[in-house]
N, C-alpha and C positions, 0 to 999 in steps of 0.2 A: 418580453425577452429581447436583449438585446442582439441586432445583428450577429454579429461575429461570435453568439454563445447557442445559434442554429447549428445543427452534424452540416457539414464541410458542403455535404451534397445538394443540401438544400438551401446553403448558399448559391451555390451555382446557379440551382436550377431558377432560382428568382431572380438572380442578376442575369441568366439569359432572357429571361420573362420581359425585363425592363431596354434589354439591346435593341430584343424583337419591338417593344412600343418606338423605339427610337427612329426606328428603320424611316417609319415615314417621313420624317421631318428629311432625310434624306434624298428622295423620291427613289428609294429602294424596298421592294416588294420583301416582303413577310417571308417568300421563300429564299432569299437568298442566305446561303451557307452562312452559320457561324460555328465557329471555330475555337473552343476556347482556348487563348497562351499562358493568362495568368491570373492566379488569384490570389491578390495580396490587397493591397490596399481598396487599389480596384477591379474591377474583372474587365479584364481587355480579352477582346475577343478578331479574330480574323473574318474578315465580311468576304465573302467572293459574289458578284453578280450573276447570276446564273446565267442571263443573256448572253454577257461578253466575256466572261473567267474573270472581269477586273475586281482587282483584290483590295483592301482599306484594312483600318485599322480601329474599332470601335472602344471606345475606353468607357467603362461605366465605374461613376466616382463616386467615394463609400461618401457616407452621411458623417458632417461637424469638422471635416478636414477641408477640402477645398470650396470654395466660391466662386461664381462667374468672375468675379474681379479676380481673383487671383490665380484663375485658370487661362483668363484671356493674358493678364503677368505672365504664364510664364511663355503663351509662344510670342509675345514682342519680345521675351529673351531671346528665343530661339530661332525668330528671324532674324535679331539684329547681330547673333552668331552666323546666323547665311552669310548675311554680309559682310562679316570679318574674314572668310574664309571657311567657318567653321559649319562643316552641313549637318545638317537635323531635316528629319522628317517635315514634310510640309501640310500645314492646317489644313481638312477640307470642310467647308463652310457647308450651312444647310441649304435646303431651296430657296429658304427665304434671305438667305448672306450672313446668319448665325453663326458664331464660331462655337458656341456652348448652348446647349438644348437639354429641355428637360423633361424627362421622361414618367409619367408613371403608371404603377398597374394595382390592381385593388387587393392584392396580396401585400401590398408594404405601405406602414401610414405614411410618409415622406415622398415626397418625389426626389427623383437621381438627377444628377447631373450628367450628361454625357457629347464626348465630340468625338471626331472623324481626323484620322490624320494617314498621310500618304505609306501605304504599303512601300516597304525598301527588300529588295528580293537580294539577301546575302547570307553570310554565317558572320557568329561568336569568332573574332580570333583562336584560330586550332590552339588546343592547351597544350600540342604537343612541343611550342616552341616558348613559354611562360617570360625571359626575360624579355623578347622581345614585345609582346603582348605589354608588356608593363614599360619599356621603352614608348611602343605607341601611345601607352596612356599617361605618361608622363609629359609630352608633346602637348596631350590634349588637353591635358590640365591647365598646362602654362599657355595655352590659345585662348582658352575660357578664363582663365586670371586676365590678361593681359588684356583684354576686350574688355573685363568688365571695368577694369582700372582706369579706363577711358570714355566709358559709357555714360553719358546721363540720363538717367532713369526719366522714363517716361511720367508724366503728370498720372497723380491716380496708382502708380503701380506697386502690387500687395502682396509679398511672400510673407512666408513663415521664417522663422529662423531657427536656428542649429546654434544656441548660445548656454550659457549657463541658467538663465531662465527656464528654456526648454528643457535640458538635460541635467539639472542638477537640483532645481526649484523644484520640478515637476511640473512647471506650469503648457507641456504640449497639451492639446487639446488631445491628440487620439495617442499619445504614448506615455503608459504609466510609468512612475518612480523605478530604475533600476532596482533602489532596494525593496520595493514591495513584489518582486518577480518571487512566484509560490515556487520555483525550486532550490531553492536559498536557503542552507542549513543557518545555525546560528552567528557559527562562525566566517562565513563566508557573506553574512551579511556585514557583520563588523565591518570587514574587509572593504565592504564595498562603501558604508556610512564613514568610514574613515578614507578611503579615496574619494571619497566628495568634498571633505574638506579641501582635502590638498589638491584636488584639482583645481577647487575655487581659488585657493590662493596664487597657483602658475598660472590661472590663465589672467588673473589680473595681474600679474608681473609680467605676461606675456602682449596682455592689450591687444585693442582694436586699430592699430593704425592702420589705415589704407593699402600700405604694403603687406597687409597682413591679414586682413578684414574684410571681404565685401559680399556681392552671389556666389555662390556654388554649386555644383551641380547636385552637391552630397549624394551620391548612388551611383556614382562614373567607375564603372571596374568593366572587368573584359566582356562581359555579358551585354554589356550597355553598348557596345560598340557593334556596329553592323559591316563588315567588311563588304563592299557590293562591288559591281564590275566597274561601275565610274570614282571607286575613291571608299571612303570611310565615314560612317553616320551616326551621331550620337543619339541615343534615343533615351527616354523612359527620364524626362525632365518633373516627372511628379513630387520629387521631393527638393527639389532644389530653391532654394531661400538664402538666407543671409549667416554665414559661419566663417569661421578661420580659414583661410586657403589650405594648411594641412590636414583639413578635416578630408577634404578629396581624397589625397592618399590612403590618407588611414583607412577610408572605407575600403579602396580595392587590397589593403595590403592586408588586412586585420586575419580573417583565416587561411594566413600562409604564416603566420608570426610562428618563432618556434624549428619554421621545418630547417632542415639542413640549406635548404637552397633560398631562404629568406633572404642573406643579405645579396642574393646576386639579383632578386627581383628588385630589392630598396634600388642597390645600384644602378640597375637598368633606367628604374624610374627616375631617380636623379639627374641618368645623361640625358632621357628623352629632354625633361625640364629645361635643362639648361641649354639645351638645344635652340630652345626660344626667349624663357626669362631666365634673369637672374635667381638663383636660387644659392644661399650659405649654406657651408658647414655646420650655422647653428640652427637653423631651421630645420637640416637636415636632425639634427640630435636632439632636435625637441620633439619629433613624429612620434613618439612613447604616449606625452602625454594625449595626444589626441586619438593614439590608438586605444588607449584607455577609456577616454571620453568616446569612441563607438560602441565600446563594450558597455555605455552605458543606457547607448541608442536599444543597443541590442537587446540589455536584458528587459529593458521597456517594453518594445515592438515582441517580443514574443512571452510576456504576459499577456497583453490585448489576444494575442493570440494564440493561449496558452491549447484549445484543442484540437489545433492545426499540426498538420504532419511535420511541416516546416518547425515549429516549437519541439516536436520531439525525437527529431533530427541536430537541431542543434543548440538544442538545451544544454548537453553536458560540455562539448569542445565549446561554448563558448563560455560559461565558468570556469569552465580550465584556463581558459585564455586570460579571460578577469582575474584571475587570481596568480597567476602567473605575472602577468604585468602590473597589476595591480599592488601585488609585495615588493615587483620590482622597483615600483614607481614612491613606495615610500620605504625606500632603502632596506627594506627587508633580509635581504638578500647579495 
């Protein structure tokens, strides 16, 4: 049986199983608190030392998605954003100077992947004030563009990408076909087999140039941001690889699409942007199609994990969403 088709619970309870083996490699005792924050890809948990209260952050990484090679990618991203200005949480190394360790316990035939990264003590941007929130992460978009447009990649260094391979081919390793997603009546399959066309054809009208093309964080929305007492921290760099620079957006803007106050979040996010880079009017009017193309992340990523609460939560607003944008997107409407 395959991971992610175990009840929810006993996911958990094995990916605490395998924190707990990890512990040592850290020279942290067995007893020390974990916490779990989330369980999506990977199960990240909060480590507190019972000696001292010092707190960490233990991330245990699912099986056929990440590599050592492309986990130690992504924190030379994220330091070489330290030193643009741009803070992220910082690696913490094992006893022996490892940045990635592997873990395992005789409940699962695989060994895990797992590392340590610096506890940031803040909040989510309150939702109570939503443009600005997306004013900040418009800023931070165009910090992380702007760094990578000048970056040269490290020898060796291996993400994934967010391209029409991934999302239209089918060919991600852990996220199935948007149209193979089981709550997809007939017709709103159509819908979706007929937005793949035409997406594939905008996005090759739209191309990969440089100013338009490179890393991203793909998952930077207000959640990802840690407001702390020295400044603002981006976190949760796991899925970030190689896509459009509008794919950013689209991720944080996609389920607000629709509400009344939608275009006052676009706009916010446009001034942060322009605030640091250049950003066009057409750029701005082509975010549809990439919003579309999340919707297709989407219906992927929750077939994989079709008997997760997260699946049956937003299973139906985000059909609604696809199909909405989706008629829009081929003039439908």
């Amino acid at each position: 049986m395959d991971f992610f088709d175990l009840p929810i619970d006993r996911q958990i309870e094995l990916a605490r199983q395998v924190a707990l083996a990890a512990l040592g490699r850290y020279a942290l005792p067995e007893a020390s608190g974990l916490e779990l924050l989330k369980h999506r890809e990977n199960s990240v948990f909060r480590v507190t030392n019972p000696p001292t209260g010092e707190r960490s952050v233990l991330r245990v990484h699912r099986t056929g998605y990440q590599t050592a090679v492309t986990i130690i990618s992504e924190f030379q991203w994220m330091q070489a954003l330290g030193a643009a200005g741009v803070r992220t949480p910082a690696v913490i190394p094992a006893s022996d100077g490892a940045l990635v360790v592997t873990a395992r316990i005789d409940e699962l035939p695989e060994p895990r992947l797992c590392d340590m990264l610096e506890w940031v003590e803040g909040q989510p941007p309150s939702e109570d004030n939503l443009p600005e929130s997306f004013r900040m992460l418009g800023e931070l978009h165009a910090r992380c563009h702007a760094q990578v447009s000048r970056w040269k990649l490290p020898d060796g260094f291996r993400r994934q990408s967010w391209d029409e391979a991934a999302l239209l081919d089918g060919r991600h390793p852990i996220i199935a076909p948007a149209w193979d997603n089981w709550a997809l009546n007939d017709e709103q399959r159509a819908l979706v087999l007929d937005c793949r066309e035409a997406l594939r054809t905008r996005l090759a009208q739209w191309g990969k140039g440089p100013d338009r093309y490179g890393l991203i964080h793909a998952d930077l929305m207000p959640e990802n941001l840690i407001v702390a007492a020295d400044g603002v921290r981006l976190i949760d760099f796991d899925d970030c690889g190689f896509g459009w620079y509008l794919y950013d957006p689209a991720s944080a803007l996609l389920f607000y699409h629709g509400q009344d106050f939608y275009p006052d979040l676009l706009s916010a996010w446009a001034a942060g942007y322009r605030s640091v880079r250049p950003l066009t009017d057409e750029e701005v009017n082509e975010l549809p199609t990439f919003l579309l193309l999340r919707c297709f992340y989407g219906l992927g990523w929750l077939h994989t994990r079709r008997n997760s609460d997260a699946a049956q939560l937003f299973i139906e607003p985000l059909i609604a969403l696809t199909t909405a944008i989706g008629e829009a997107f081929l003039g439908r409407r």
